[in-house]
C-alpha positions as CSV (number, residue, x, y, z in Angstrom):
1,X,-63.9,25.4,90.7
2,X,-66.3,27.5,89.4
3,X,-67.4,28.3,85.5
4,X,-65.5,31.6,85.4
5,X,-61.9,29.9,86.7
6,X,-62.0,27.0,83.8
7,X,-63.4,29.7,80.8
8,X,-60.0,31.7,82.6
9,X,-57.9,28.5,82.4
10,X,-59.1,27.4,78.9
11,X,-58.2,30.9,77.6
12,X,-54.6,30.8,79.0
13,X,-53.9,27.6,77.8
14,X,-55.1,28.3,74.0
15,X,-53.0,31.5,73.9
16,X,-50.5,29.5,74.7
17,X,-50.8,27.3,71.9
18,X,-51.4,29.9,69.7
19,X,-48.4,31.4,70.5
20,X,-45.9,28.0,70.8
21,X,-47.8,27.9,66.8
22,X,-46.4,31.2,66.0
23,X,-42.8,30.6,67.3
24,X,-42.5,27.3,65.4
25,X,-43.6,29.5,62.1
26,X,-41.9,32.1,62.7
27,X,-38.4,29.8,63.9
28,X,-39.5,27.4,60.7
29,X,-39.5,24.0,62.7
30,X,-40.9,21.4,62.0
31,X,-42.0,18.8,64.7
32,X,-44.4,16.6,61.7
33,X,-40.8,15.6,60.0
34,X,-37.5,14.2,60.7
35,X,-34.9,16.3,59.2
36,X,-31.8,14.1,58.0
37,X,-28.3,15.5,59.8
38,X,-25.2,16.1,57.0
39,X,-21.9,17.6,57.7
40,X,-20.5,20.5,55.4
41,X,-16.3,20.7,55.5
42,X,-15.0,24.0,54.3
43,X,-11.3,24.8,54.4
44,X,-9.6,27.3,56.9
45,X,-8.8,29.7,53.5
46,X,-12.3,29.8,52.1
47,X,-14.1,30.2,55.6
48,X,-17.4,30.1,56.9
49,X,-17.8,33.8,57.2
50,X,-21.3,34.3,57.4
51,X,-23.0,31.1,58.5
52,X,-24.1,30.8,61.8
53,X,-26.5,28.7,64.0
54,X,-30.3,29.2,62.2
55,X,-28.3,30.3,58.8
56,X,-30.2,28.8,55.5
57,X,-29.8,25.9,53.3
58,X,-31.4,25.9,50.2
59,X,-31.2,23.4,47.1
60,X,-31.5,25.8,43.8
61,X,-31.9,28.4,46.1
62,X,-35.0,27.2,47.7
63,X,-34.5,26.6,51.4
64,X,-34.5,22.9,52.3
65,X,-32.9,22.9,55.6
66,X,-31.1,24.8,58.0
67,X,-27.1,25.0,60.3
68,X,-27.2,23.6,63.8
69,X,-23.9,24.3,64.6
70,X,-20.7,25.3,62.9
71,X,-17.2,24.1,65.1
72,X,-13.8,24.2,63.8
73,X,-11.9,20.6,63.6
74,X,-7.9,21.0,65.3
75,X,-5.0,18.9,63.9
76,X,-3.1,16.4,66.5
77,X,-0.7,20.0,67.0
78,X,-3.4,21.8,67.7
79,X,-3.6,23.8,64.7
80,X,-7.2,24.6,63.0
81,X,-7.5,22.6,59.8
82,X,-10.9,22.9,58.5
83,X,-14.2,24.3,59.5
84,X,-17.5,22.1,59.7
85,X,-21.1,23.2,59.7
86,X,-23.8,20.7,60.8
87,X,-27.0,21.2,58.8
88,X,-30.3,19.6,58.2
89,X,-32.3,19.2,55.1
90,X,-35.4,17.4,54.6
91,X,-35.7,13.7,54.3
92,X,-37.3,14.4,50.8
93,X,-33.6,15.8,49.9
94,X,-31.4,12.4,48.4
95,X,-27.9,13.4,48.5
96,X,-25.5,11.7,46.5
97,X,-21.4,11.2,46.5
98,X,-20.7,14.0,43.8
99,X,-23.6,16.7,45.5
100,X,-22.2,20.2,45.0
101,X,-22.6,22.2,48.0
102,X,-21.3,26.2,47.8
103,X,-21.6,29.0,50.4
104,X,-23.5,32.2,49.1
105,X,-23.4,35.2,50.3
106,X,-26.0,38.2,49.9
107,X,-25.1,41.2,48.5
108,X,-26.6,43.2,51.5
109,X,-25.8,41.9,54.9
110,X,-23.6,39.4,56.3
111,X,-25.7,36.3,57.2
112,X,-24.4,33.5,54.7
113,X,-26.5,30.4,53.3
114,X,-25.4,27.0,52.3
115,X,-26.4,26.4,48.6
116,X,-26.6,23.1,47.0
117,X,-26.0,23.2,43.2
118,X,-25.9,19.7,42.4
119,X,-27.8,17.0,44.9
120,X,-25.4,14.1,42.8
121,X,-26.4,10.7,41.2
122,X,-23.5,8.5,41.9
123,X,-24.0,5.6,44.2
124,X,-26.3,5.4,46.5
125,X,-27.9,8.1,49.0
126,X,-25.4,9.0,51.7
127,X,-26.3,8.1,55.0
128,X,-27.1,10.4,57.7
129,X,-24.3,12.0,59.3
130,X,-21.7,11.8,56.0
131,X,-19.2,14.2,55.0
132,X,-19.5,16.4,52.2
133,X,-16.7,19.0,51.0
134,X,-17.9,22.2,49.9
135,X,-17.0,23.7,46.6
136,X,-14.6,27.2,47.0
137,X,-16.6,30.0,46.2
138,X,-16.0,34.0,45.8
139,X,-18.6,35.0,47.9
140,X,-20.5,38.0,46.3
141,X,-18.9,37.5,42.8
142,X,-20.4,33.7,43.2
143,X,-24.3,35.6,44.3
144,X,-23.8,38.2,41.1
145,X,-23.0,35.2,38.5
146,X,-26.0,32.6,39.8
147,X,-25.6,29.1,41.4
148,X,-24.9,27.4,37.9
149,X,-21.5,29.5,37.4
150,X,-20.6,29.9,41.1
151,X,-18.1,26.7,41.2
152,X,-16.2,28.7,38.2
153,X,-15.7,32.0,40.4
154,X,-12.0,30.9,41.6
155,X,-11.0,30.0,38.2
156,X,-12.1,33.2,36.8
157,X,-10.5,35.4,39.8
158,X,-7.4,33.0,39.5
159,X,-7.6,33.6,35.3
160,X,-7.8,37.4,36.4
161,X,-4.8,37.0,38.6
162,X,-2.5,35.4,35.9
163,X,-3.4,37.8,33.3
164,X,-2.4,40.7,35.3
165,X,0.8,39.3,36.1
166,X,1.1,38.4,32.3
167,X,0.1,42.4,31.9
168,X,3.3,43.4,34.3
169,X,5.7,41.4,32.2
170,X,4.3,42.7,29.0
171,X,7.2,46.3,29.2
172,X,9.8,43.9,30.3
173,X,9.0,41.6,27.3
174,X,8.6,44.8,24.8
175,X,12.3,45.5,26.2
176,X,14.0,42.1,25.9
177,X,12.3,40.7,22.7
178,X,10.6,43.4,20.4
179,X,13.1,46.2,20.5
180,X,15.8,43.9,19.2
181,X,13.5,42.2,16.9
182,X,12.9,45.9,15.3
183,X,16.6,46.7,15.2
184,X,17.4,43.7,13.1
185,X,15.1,44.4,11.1
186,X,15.7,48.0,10.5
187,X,19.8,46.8,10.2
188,X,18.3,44.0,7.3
189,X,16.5,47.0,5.6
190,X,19.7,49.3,5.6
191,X,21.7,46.2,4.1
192,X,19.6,45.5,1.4
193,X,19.4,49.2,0.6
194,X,23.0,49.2,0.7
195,X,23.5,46.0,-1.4
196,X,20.7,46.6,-4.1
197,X,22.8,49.0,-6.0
198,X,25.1,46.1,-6.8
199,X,22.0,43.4,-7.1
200,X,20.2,45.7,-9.6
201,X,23.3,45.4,-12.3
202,X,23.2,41.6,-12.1
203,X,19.5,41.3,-11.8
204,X,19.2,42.9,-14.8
205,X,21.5,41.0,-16.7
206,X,20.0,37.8,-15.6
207,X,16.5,39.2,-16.5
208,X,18.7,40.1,-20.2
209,X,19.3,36.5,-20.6
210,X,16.7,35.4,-19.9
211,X,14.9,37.1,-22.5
212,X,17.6,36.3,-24.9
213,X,16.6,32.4,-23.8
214,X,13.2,32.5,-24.2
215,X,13.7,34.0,-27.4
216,X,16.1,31.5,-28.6
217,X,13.3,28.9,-27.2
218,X,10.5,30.3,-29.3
219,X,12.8,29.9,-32.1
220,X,13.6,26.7,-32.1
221,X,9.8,26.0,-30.8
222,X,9.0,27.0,-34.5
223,X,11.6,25.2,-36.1
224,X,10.5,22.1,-34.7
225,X,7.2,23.0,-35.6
226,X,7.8,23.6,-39.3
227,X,9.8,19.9,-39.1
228,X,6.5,18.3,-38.0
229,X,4.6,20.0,-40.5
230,X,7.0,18.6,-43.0
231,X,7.3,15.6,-42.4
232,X,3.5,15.1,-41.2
233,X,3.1,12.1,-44.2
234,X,5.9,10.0,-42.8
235,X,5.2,10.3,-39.4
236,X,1.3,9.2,-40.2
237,X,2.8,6.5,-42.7
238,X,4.7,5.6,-39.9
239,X,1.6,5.4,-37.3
240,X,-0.3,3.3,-39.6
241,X,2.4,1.0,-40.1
242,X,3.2,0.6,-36.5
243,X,-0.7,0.0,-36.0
244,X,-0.3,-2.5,-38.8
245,X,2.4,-4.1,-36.7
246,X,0.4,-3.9,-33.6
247,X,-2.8,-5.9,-35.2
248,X,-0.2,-8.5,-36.5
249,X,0.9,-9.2,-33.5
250,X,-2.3,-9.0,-31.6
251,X,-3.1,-11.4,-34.5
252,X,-0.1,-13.6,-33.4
253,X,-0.9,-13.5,-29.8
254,X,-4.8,-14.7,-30.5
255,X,-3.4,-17.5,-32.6
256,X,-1.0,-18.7,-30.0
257,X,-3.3,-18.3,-27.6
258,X,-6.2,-20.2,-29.0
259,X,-3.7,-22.9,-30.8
260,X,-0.8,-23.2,-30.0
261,X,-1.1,-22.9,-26.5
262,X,-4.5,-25.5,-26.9
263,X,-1.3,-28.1,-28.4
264,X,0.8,-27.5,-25.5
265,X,-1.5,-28.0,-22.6
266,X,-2.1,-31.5,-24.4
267,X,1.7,-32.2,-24.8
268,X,2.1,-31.7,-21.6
269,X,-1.0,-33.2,-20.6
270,X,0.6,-36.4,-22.7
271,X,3.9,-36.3,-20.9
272,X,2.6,-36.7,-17.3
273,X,0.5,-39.4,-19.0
274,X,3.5,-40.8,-20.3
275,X,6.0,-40.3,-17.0
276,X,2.8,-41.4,-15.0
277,X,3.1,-44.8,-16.7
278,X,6.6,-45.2,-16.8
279,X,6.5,-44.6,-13.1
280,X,4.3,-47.4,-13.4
281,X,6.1,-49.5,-14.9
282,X,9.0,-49.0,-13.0
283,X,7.0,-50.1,-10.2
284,X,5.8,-53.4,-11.5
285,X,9.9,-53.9,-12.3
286,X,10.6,-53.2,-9.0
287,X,8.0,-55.2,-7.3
288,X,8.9,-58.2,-9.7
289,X,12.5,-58.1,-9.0
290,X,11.8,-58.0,-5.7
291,X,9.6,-61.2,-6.2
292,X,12.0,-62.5,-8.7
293,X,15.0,-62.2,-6.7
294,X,15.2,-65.8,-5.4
295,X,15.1,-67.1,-8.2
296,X,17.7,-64.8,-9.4
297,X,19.9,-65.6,-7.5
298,X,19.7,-69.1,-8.1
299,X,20.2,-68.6,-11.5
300,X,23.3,-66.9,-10.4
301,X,24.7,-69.5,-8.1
302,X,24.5,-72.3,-10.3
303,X,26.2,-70.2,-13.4
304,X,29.0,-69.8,-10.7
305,X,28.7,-73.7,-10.0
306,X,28.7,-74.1,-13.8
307,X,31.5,-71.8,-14.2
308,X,33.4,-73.9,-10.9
309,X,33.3,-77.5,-12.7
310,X,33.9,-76.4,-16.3
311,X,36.9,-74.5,-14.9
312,X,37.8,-77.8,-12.6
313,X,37.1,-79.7,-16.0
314,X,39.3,-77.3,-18.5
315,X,42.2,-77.7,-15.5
316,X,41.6,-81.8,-15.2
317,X,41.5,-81.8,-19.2
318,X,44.7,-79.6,-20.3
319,X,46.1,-81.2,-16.9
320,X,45.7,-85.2,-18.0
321,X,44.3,-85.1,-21.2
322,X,45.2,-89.1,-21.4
323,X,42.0,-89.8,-18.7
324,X,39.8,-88.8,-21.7
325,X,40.2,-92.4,-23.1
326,X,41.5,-94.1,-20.0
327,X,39.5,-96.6,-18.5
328,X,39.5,-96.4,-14.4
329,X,39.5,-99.5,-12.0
330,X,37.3,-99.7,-8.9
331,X,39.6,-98.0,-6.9
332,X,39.5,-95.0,-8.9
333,X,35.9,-95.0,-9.1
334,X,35.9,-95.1,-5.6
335,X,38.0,-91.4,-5.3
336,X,35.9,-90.2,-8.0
337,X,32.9,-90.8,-5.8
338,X,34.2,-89.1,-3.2
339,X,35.1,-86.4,-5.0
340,X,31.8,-85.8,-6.7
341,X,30.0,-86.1,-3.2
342,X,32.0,-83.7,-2.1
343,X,31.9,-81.3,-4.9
344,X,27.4,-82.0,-4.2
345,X,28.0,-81.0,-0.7
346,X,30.0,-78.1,-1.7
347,X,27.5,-76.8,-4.4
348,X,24.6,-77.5,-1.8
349,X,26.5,-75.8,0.8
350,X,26.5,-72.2,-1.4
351,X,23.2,-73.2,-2.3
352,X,22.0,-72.9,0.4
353,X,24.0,-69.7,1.6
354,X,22.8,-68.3,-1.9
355,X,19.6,-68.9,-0.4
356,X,20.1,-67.3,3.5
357,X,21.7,-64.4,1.5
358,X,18.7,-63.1,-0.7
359,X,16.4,-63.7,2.4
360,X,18.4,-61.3,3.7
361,X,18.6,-58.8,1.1
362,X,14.8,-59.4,0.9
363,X,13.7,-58.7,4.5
364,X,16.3,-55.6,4.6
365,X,14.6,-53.9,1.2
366,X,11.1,-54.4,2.3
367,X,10.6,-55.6,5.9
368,X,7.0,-55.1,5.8
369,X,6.1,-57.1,2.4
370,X,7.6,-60.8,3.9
371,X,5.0,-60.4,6.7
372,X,1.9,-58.7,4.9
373,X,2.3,-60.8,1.2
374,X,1.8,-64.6,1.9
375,X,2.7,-65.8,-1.6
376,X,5.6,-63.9,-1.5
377,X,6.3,-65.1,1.4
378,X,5.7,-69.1,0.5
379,X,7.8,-68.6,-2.5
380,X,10.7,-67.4,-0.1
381,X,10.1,-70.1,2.4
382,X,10.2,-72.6,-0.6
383,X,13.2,-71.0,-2.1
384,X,14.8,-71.5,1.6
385,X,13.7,-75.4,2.2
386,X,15.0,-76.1,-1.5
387,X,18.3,-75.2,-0.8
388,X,18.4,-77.2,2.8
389,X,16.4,-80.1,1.4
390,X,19.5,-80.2,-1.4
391,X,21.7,-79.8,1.0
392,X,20.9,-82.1,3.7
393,X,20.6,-84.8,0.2
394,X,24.5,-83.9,-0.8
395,X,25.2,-84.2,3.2
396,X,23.7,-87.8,2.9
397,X,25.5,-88.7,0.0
398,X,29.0,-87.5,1.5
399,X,28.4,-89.9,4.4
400,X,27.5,-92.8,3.0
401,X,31.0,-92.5,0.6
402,X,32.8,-91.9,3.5
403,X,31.3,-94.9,5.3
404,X,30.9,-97.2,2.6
405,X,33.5,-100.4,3.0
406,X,36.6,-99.9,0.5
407,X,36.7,-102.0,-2.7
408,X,38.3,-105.3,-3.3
409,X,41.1,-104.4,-5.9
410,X,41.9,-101.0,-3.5
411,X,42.6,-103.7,-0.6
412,X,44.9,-105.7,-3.2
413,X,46.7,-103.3,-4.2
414,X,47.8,-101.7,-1.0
């Protein structure tokens, strides 16, 4: 090959690099970046009218990206139930959840763009390939009002909409409401011209009588003033005395409050002094009856013995008063032995159930004291071993009487 055939080649093969340069400029590819692939749903009603393979998509109007496709997505009856177009953008583009995403369309021509208003913040960037809805737009009304306002065209065409229907009821409204509004009211005017000839006669005699009132007021106004003025003297007199009256009393109430009520508090402070100690005391009773009551009851059981034998002794007495000077042989002895053992056994006997008794009573009043106070339980112990030492003594005694051999002149006589 000679020099002419490779400065031939070289020259093909730059133009066509110049020119594969030109059509990726002029087609706006680029082959230095990976574009990220997003899906754009529109609904059948709002359309993608407009966007075609190539069409624009800009973010704030500036062109990000571009549509790769746009196919229609068929329900399981095979009816069309939205419309997707499959863009691009540039990996520099984060969308979000919440992006905004609109369809614009120029006021000359027909070739539509995808805007995006709003790229989103919430959550995290969407991953290639997501679904995003687009917002309803009014197509040229959305291009005359700008990107910021274009989500609010349907609500303004819709606002539009229900105002004109509000217009065509207005007549029918004007029929059925404010034409009989107006005739009642022009009938309410004719009745009260009709009825104020009669209302005049009787508002005017009111308005009379009143007058006639106010007059009589004003009168008696300066008739009660001329009594004040009269008897202005008394009715000071009277202040002052009243104000006399009410710095004696305030007078009072100091006193009783500085003295008198200085005496009660210490009355009363005396009394709970006083009940405090008689609570005492009533205590101390208590607790020394309670300590006491042994020997109480002692007491009480030999008064009762007492009583027994001077009672047995008055009988014996009134009964043989001749065995006052009588002198008795052995063998009466001997039965007055027996007797008085067992009168000793008998006494010891309720002795000692005297005793069982207020153990009893004790130990039932105050359980806790007989085990926690050991002198006052010694004392009851004692108390207890008296009685059974007295009456295992009279026991004794009653034995050897019964046992004991009977006397010569009781053998004789039987």
């Amino acid at each position: 090959m000679n020099g002419t055939g490779i400065k031939t080649g070289f020259f093909l093969l730059s133009g066509l690099l110049a020119f594969a340069l030109v059509g990726v400029t002029l087609a706006k590819l680029d082959f230095f970046s990976d574009r990220v692939p997003y899906i754009i749903g529109f609904t059948v009603s709002d359309g993608v009218f407009g966007l075609n393979k190539g069409a624009d998509v800009r973010v704030g109007g500036l062109s990000r990206g571009s549509v790769t496709s746009v196919e229609p997505v068929m329900g399981a009856e095979g009816q069309l139930v939205a419309l997707h177009a499959h863009i691009e953008v540039d990996p520099e583009v984060r969308l979000h959840s919440d992006a905004v995403a609109i369809k614009m369309l120029p006021l000359l021509g027909s070739t539509a763009a995808i805007n995006f208003i709003a790229l989103g913040t919430a959550g995290e960037q969407l991953p290639a390939g997501s679904l995003i809805e687009a917002s309803p737009s009014s197509g040229v009304l959305a291009s005359l009002l700008g990107p910021y306002n274009a989500t609010k065209a349907d609500q303004i065409v819709d606002n539009i909409a229900v105002f004109s229907k509000f217009l065509a009821t207005v007549p029918t409204e004007y029929q059925t409401r404010i034409v009989p509004a107006l005739e009642n009211a022009s009938t309410v005017v004719q009745d009260f011209r009709t009825d104020y000839s009669s209302w005049r006669t009787k508002i005017s005699d009111t308005l009379v009588a009143a007058d006639s009132s106010a007059k009589k007021l004003d009168a008696s106004l300066t008739e009660v003033q001329a009594l004040l003025v009269r008897n202005a003297p008394k009715i000071d007199a009277s202040i002052g005395n009243l104000d006399t009256a009410l710095a004696s009393a305030n007078d009072a109430l100091k006193h009783i409050n500085q003295e008198t009520l200085g005496l009660v508090d210490s009355t009363l402070r005396e009394a709970e002094s006083t009940v405090d100690g008689f609570g005492k005391s009533m205590d101390i009773v208590h607790n020394l009856l309670l300590e006491r009551s042994p020997d109480i009851a002692e007491t009480l059981s030999n008064l009762r013995t007492s009583t027994g034998q001077l009672k047995l002794a008055a009988m014996e007495v009134r009964r043989s008063p001749w065995k006052i000077l009588y002198q008795p042989n052995s063998d009466q002895i001997a039965h007055e032995n027996l007797y008085e053992s067992a009168r000793s056994f008998a006494m010891a006997a309720g002795d000692l159930r005297a005793a069982g008794d207020s153990l009893r009573l004790v130990v039932e009043r105050d359980p806790g004291r007989y085990e926690s106070d050991a002198k006052f339980r010694e004392a009851v112990q004692t108390m207890v071993l008296d009685a059974l030492t007295k009456y295992e003594v009279a026991q004794k005694r009653l034995n050897d009487v019964l046992l004991a051999p009977a006397p010569a002149g009781e053998t004789q006589a039987k």
